[in-house]
C-alpha positions as CSV (number, residue, x, y, z in Angstrom):
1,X,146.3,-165.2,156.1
2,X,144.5,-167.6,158.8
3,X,147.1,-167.8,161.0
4,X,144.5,-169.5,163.9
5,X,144.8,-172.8,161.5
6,X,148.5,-173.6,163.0
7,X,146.2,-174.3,166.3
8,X,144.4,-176.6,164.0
9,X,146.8,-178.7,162.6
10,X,145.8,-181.4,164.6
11,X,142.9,-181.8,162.3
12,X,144.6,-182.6,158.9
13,X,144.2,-186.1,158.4
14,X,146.6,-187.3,155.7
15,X,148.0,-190.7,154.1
16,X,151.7,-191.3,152.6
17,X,151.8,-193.5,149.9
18,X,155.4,-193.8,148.3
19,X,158.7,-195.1,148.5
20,X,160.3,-195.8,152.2
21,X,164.0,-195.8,152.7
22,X,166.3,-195.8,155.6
23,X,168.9,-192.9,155.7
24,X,172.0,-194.3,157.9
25,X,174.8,-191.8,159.4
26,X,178.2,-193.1,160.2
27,X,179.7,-190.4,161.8
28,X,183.5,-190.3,163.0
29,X,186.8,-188.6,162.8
30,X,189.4,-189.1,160.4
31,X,193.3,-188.6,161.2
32,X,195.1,-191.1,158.8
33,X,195.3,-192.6,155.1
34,X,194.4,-196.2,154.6
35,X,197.3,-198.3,153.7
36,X,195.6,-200.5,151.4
37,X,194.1,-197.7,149.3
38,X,194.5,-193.7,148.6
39,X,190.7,-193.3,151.4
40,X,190.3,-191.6,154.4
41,X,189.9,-194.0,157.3
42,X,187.6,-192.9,159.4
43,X,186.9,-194.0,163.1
44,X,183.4,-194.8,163.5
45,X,181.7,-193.0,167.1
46,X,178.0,-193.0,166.3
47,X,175.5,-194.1,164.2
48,X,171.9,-192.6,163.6
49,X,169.1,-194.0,161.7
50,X,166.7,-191.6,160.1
51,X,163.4,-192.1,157.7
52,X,163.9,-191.2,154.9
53,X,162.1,-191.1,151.3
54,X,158.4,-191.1,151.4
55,X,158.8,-191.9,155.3
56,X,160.6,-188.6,155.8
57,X,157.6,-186.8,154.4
58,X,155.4,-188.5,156.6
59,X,158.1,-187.4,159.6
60,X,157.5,-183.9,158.7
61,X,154.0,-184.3,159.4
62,X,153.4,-186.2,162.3
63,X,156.5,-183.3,163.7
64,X,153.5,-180.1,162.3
65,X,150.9,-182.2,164.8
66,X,149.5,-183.6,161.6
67,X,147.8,-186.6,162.2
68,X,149.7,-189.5,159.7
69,X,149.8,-192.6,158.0
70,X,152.2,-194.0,155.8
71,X,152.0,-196.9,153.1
72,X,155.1,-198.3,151.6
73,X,157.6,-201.4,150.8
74,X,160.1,-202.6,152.9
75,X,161.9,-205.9,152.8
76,X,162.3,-208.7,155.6
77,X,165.5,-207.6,156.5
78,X,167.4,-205.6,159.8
79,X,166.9,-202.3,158.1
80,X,163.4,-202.5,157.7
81,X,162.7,-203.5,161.4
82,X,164.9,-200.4,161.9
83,X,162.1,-198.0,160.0
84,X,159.5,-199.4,161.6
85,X,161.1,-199.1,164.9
86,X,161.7,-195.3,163.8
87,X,158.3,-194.7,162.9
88,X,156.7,-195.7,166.0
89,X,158.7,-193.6,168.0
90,X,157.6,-190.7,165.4
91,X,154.2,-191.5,166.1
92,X,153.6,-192.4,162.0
93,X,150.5,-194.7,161.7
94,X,152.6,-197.2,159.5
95,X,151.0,-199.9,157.2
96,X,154.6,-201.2,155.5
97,X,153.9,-203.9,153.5
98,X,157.1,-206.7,153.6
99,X,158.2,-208.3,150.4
100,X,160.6,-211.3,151.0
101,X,162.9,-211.3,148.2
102,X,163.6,-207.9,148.1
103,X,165.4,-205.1,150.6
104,X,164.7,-202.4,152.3
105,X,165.9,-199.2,150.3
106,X,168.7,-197.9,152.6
107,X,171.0,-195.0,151.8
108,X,174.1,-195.6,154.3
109,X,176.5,-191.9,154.5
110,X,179.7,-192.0,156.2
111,X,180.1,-188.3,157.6
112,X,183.5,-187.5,159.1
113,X,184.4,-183.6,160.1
114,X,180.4,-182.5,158.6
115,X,181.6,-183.7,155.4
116,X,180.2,-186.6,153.5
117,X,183.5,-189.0,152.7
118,X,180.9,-191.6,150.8
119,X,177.2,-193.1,150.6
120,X,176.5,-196.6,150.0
121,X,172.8,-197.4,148.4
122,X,171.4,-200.4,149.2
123,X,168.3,-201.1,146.8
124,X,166.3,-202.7,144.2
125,X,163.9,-201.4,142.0
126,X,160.0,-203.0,143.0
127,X,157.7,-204.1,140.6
128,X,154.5,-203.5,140.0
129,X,153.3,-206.5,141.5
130,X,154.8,-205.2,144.5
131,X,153.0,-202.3,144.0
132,X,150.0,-203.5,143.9
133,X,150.1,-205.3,147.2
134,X,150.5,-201.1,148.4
135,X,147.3,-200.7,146.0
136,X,145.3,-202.9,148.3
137,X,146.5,-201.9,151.2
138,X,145.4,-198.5,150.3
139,X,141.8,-199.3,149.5
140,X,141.9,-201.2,152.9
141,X,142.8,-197.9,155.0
142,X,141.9,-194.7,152.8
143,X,138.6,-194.2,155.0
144,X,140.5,-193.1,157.8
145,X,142.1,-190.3,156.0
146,X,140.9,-186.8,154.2
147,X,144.4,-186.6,152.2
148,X,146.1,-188.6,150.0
149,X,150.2,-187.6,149.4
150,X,152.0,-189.5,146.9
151,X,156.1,-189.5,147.4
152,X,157.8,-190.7,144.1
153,X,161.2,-191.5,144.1
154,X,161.2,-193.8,141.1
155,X,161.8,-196.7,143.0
156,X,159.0,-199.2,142.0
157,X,156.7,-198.4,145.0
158,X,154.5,-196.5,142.7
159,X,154.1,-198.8,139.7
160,X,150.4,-198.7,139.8
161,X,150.2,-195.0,141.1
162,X,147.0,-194.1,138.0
163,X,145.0,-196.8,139.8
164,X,145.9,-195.4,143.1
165,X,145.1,-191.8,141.9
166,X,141.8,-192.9,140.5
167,X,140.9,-195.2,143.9
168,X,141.6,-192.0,146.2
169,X,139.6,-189.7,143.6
170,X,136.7,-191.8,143.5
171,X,136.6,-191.9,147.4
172,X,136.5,-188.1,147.6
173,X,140.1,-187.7,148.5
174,X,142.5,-184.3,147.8
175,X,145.8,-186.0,145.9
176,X,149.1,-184.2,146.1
177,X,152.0,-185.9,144.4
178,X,155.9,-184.8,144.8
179,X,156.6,-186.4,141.1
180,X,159.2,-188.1,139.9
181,X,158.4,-188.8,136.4
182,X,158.5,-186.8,133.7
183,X,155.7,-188.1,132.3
184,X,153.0,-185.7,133.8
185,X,150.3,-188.3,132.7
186,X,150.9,-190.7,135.0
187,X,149.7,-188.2,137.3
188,X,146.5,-187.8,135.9
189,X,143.3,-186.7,138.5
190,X,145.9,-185.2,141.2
191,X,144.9,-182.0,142.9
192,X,148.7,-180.6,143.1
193,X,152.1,-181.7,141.9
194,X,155.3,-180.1,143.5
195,X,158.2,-180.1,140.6
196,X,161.3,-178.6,141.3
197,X,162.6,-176.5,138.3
198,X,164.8,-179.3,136.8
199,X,161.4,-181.9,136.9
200,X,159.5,-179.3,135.2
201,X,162.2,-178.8,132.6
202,X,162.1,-182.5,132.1
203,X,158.6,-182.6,131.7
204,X,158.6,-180.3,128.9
205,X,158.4,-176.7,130.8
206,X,159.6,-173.7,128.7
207,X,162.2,-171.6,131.3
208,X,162.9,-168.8,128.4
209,X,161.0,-166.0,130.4
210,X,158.5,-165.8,133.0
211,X,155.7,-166.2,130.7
212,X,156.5,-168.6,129.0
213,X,157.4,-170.5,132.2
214,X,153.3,-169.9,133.4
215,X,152.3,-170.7,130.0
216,X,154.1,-174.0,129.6
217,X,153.2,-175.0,133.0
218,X,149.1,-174.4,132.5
219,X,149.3,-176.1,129.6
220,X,151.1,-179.1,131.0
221,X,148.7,-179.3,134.0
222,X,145.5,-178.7,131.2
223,X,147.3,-181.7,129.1
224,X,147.5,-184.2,132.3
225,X,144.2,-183.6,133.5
226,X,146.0,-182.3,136.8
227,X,144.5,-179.2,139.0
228,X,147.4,-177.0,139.6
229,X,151.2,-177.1,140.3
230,X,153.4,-176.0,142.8
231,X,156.8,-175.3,140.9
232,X,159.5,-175.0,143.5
233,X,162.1,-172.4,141.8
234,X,165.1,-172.8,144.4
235,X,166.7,-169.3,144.9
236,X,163.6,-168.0,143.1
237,X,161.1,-169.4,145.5
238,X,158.2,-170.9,144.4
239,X,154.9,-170.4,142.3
240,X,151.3,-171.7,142.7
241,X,150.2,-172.6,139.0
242,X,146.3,-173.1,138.2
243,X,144.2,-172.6,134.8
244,X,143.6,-169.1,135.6
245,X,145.9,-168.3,138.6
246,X,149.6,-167.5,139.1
247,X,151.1,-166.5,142.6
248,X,154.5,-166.3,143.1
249,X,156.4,-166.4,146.4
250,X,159.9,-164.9,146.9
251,X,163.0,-166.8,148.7
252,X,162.9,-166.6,152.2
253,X,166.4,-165.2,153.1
254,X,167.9,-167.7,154.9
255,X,171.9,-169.0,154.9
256,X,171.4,-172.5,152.9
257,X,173.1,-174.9,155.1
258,X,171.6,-178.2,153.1
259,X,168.7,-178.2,150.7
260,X,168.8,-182.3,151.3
261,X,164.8,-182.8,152.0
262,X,163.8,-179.5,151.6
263,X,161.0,-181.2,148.6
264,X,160.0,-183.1,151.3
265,X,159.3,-180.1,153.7
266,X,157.5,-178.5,151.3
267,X,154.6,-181.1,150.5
268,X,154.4,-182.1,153.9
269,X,153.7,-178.5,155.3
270,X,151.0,-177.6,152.5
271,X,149.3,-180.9,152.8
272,X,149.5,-180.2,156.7
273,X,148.2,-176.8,156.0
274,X,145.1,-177.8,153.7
275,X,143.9,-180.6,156.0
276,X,143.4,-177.5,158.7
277,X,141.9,-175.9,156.4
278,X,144.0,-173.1,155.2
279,X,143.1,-171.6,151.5
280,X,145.3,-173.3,149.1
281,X,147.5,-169.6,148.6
282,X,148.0,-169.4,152.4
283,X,149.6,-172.6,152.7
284,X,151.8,-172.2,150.0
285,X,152.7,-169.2,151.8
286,X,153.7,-171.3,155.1
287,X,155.3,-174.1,152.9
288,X,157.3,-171.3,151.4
289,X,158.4,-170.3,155.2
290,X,158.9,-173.5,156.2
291,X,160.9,-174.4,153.3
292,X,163.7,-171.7,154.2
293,X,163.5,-172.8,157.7
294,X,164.2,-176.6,156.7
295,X,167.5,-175.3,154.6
296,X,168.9,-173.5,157.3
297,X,169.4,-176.8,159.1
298,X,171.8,-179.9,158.6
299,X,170.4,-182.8,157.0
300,X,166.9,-183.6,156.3
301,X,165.5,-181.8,158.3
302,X,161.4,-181.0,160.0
303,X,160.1,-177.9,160.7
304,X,157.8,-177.9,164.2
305,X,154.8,-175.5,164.8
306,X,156.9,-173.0,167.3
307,X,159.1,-172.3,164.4
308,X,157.1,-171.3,162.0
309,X,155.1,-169.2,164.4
310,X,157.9,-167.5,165.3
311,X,159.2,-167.0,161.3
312,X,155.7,-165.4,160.7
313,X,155.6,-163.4,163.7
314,X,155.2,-159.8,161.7
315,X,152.1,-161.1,160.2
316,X,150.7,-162.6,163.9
317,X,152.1,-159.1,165.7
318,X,149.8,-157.2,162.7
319,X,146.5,-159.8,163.3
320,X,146.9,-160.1,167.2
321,X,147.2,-163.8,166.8
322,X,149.7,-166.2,168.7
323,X,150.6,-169.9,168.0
324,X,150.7,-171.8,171.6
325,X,151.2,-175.3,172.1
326,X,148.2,-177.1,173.1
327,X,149.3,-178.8,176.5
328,X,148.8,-182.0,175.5
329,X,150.9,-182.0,172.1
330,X,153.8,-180.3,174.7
331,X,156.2,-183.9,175.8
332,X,155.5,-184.7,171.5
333,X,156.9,-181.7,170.5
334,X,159.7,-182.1,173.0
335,X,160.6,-185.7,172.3
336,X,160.8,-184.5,168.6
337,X,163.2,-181.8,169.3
338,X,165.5,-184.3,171.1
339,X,165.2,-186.7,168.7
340,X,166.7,-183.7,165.7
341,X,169.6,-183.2,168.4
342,X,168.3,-180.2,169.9
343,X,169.6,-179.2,173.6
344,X,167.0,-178.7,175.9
345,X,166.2,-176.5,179.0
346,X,164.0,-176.8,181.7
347,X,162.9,-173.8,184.1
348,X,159.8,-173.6,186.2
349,X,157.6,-171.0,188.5
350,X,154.4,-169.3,189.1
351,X,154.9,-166.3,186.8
352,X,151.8,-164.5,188.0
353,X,152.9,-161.1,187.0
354,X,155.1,-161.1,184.6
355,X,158.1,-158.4,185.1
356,X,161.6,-157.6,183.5
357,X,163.0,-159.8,185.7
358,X,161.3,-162.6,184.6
359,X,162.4,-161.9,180.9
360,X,165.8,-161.3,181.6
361,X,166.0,-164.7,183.5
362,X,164.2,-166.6,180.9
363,X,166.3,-165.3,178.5
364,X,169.2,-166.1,180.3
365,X,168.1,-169.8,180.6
366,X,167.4,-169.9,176.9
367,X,170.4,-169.1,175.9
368,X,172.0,-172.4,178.0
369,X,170.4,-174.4,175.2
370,X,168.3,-174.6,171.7
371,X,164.7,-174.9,173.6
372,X,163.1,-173.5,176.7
373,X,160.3,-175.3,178.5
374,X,158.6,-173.5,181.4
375,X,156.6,-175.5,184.1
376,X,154.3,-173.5,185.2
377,X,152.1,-173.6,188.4
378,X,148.9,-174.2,188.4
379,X,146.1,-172.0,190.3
380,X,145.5,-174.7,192.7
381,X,149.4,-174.8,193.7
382,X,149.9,-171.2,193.6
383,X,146.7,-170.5,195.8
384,X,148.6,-173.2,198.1
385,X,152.2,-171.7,198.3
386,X,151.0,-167.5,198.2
387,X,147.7,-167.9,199.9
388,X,144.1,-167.4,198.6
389,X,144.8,-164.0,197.0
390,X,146.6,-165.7,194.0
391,X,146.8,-166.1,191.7
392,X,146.3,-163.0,190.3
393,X,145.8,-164.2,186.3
394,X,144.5,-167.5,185.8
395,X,146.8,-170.1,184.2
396,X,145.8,-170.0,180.7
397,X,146.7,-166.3,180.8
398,X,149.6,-166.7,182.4
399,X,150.8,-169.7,179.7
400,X,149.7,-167.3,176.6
401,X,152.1,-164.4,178.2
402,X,154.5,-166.6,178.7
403,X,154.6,-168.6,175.2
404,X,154.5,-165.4,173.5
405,X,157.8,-164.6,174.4
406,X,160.5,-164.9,172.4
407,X,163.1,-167.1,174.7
408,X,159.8,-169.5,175.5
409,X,158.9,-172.6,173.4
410,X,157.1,-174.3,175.2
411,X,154.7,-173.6,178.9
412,X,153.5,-177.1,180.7
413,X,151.0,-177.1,183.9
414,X,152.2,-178.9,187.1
415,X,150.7,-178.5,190.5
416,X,148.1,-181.2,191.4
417,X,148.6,-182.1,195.6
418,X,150.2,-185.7,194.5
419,X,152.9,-183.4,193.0
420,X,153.8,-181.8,196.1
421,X,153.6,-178.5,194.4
422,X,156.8,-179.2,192.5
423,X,158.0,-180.0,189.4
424,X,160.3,-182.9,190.0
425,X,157.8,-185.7,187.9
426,X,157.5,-183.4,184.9
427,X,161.1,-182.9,185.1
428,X,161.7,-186.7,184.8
429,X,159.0,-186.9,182.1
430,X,161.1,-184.6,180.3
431,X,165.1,-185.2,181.3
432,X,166.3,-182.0,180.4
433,X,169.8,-181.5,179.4
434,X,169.8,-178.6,181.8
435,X,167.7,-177.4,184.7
436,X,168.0,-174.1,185.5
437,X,166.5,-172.3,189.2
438,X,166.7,-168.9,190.1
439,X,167.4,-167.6,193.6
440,X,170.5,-169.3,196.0
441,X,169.7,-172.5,196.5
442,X,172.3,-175.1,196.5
443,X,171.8,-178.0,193.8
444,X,170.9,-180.2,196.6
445,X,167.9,-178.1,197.5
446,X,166.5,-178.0,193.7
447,X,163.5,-180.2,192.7
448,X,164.8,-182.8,189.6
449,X,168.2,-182.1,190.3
450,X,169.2,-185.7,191.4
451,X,167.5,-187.0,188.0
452,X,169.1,-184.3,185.7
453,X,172.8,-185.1,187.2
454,X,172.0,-188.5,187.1
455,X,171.0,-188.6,182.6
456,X,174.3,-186.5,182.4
457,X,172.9,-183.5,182.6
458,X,174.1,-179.9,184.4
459,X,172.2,-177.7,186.5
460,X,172.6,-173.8,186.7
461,X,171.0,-171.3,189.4
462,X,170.7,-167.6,188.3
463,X,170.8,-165.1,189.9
464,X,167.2,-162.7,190.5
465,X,167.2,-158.9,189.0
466,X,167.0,-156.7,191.9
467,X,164.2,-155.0,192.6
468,X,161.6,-157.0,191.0
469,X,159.3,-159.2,192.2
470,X,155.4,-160.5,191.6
471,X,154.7,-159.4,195.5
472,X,156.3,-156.3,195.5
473,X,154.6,-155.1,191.9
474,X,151.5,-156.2,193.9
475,X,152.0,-154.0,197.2
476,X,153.0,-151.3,194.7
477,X,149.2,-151.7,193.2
478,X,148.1,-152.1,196.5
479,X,149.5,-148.6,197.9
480,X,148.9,-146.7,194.8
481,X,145.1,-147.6,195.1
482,X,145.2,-146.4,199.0
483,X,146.7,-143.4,197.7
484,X,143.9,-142.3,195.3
485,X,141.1,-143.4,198.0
């Protein structure tokens, strides 16, 4: 498997065509009945706005570094300023087209206790004449993109989807589609569809046994003029259908927390992983992973880079490959994570030999939170603070040590002179929910503390591991080497 694409995933270049929808959380508690009806009354405390539909495939995306675009119909209404507003911040290249008499499709949950008490749906079907305002659109952008992804939820947006198919195909485009449908026809010229089981079964797929499930399935694809399927089997994984391949790929074994979205995973990582240019069996290999990762989490949920590295870390252990975040993606990838809820932790020093101590305090500060970032000196600042000696391994060495371990997710550079040699401006950039420092110092004394206290956030020192230290490993060398001489 080319496991040196996830450092490429920057590369894929991929449009979303389909049906937008805004997912809306209430959440609250609930301590009474209503006394005008037998319902829960639940307090309102917070409420989140999510993209979802065809925009939630996108999301998934833009989170695997992929760059994005997204084409879809939203109405000139509140909720549909409220996706685009959504987008933007998940940096989705966004061509919504606005159709007056219709709304946004909005799918408002009321979640009280992690339980869903009810969901209102907000929505109209479009028709095709709205659709092919999307169809023009399309022609109008498809240059700019190597990928064309098709997200069918039935809701109108996709009316003219066989002239869409045919417009990408002419231009030299790859066409996935997570159908809707049964009718496979409609699908006609696509590189992949993505059915789950009950689709397939829909579409006329034989289940009886496992060869007559491959058999039904070629001859479906052979029948709709479509070049191979992904058939996503729920507990039984998934299989990669062509005319004259079948590979199957088991469950990953994972506790199911919520398979909402987990479709939408799926077509978004092996899209992702084709436009890096991953063979077509590896990236149904990493959709496979990611799938299981996305299930294990609340909600519709993304799956980021980091994570799958670190799910496929038996196969990078056995190639001598490593995933690390290329320094400019690093505040994306962070802003992402805060944006799923994720609690994050900020630590920083030179890290110039790296030593048990340094692992047991970086696992320490990991475990304060759900993600670790590590600002990390520069030469230029270290060569200022220990003297010209130092460093003694170059920054990009040092950030590759560092990343590779497993309490790490992310390493950022800091150092230039206008910095002062500390990381108090990457630490606003960031606003970590806590900063941790090791050594005595007071709070007072610790760069970014003021900021951090001030967003609400905590601060922690920990304590150094006795005995170990960069400049004592160093002396160590130094004497061993006068020793043999």
């Amino acid at each position: 498997m080319e496991f040196s694409r996830l450092q490429k995933l920057n590369q894929a270049r991929v449009l979303v065509v389909g049906d937008v929808m805004l997912d809306r959380y209430w959440h609250g508690d609930t301590g009474r009945i209503s006394p005008e009806a037998p319902v829960p009354v639940v307090k309102v405390s917070s409420l989140e706005d999510k993209a979802g539909g065809a925009a939630n495939v996108a999301k998934n995306i833009a989170h695997l570094d992929g760059q994005v675009g997204l084409l879809g119909l939203i109405g000139e209404d509140d909720n549909g300023v409220s996706l685009t507003r959504i987008l933007e911040s998940e940096k989705i290249a966004s061509q919504l087209v606005t159709v007056e008499e219709l709304p946004t499709i909005a799918k408002m949950r009321v979640i009280s206790r992690h339980q869903q008490v009810v969901r209102l749906d907000l929505e109209e079907t479009f028709s095709e004449q709205h659709s092919r305002l999307l169809l023009a659109r399309l022609e109008q952008v498809l240059d700019d993109y190597d990928f064309v992804l098709f997200s069918d939820y039935n809701k109108g947006a996709l009316s003219a989807i066989k002239e869409m198919i045919a417009l990408a195909k002419s231009a030299g485009k790859t066409v996935l589609i997570d159908p809707k449908s049964s009718d496979l026809s409609l699908y006609r010229g696509a590189d992949y569809i993505t059915p789950n089981l009950n689709e397939f079964k829909l579409a006329g797929g034989q289940v009886g046994s496992e060869q007559e499930l491959t058999d039904s399935a070629r001859q479906l694809i052979a029948d709709n003029g479509i070049g191979a399927m992904l058939l996503t089997r729920s507990e039984q994984g998934m299989s990669l259908i062509c005319a004259t391949e079948k590979h199957d790929f088991p469950a990953q074994v994972l506790e199911v927390s919520d398979v909402t979205g987990a479709g939408d995973t799926v077509i978004a990582t092996l899209t992702t992983m084709l436009g890096a240019g991953m063979a077509p069996k590896d990236a149904v290999e990493v959709a496979n992973i990611a799938a299981g990762i996305a299930v294990s989490k609340l909600g519709a949920a993304t799956v980021s880079p980091e994570e799958l590295s670190r799910k496929m870390g038996q196969y990078l252990r056995q190639t001598g490959e490593h995933y690390q975040t290329p320094f400019d993606d690093v505040l994306k990838h962070i802003a992402f994570a805060k944006q799923n809820g994720e609690k994050i932790v900020f630590t920083n020093g030179c890290f110039d030999i790296l030593h048990a101590g340094h692992v047991r305090y970086l696992a320490q500060a990991k475990s304060m939170g759900d993600r670790l970032v590590v600002g990390l000196n520069n030469d230029e600042s270290i060569t200022r603070l220990k003297g010209p000696q130092r460093p003694i391994n170059a920054l990009k060495e040092r950030a590759m040590v560092l990343s590779a371990l497993a309490s790490v997710d992310w390493v950022i550079p800091f150092g230039s002179e206008a910095e002062n040699d500390t990381p108090a401006k990457l630490i606003e950039q960031i606003s970590p929910d806590i900063l941790v420092k090791g050594g005595d110092y007071k709070v007072s004394e610790i760069a970014g503390a003021d900021h951090v206290l001030s967003q609400g956030g905590h601060v922690e020192v920990l304590a150094f591991l006795d005995g170990c230290s960069t400049s004592g490993i160093i002396e160590k060398a130094k004497l061993g080497k006068t020793a043999k001489s």
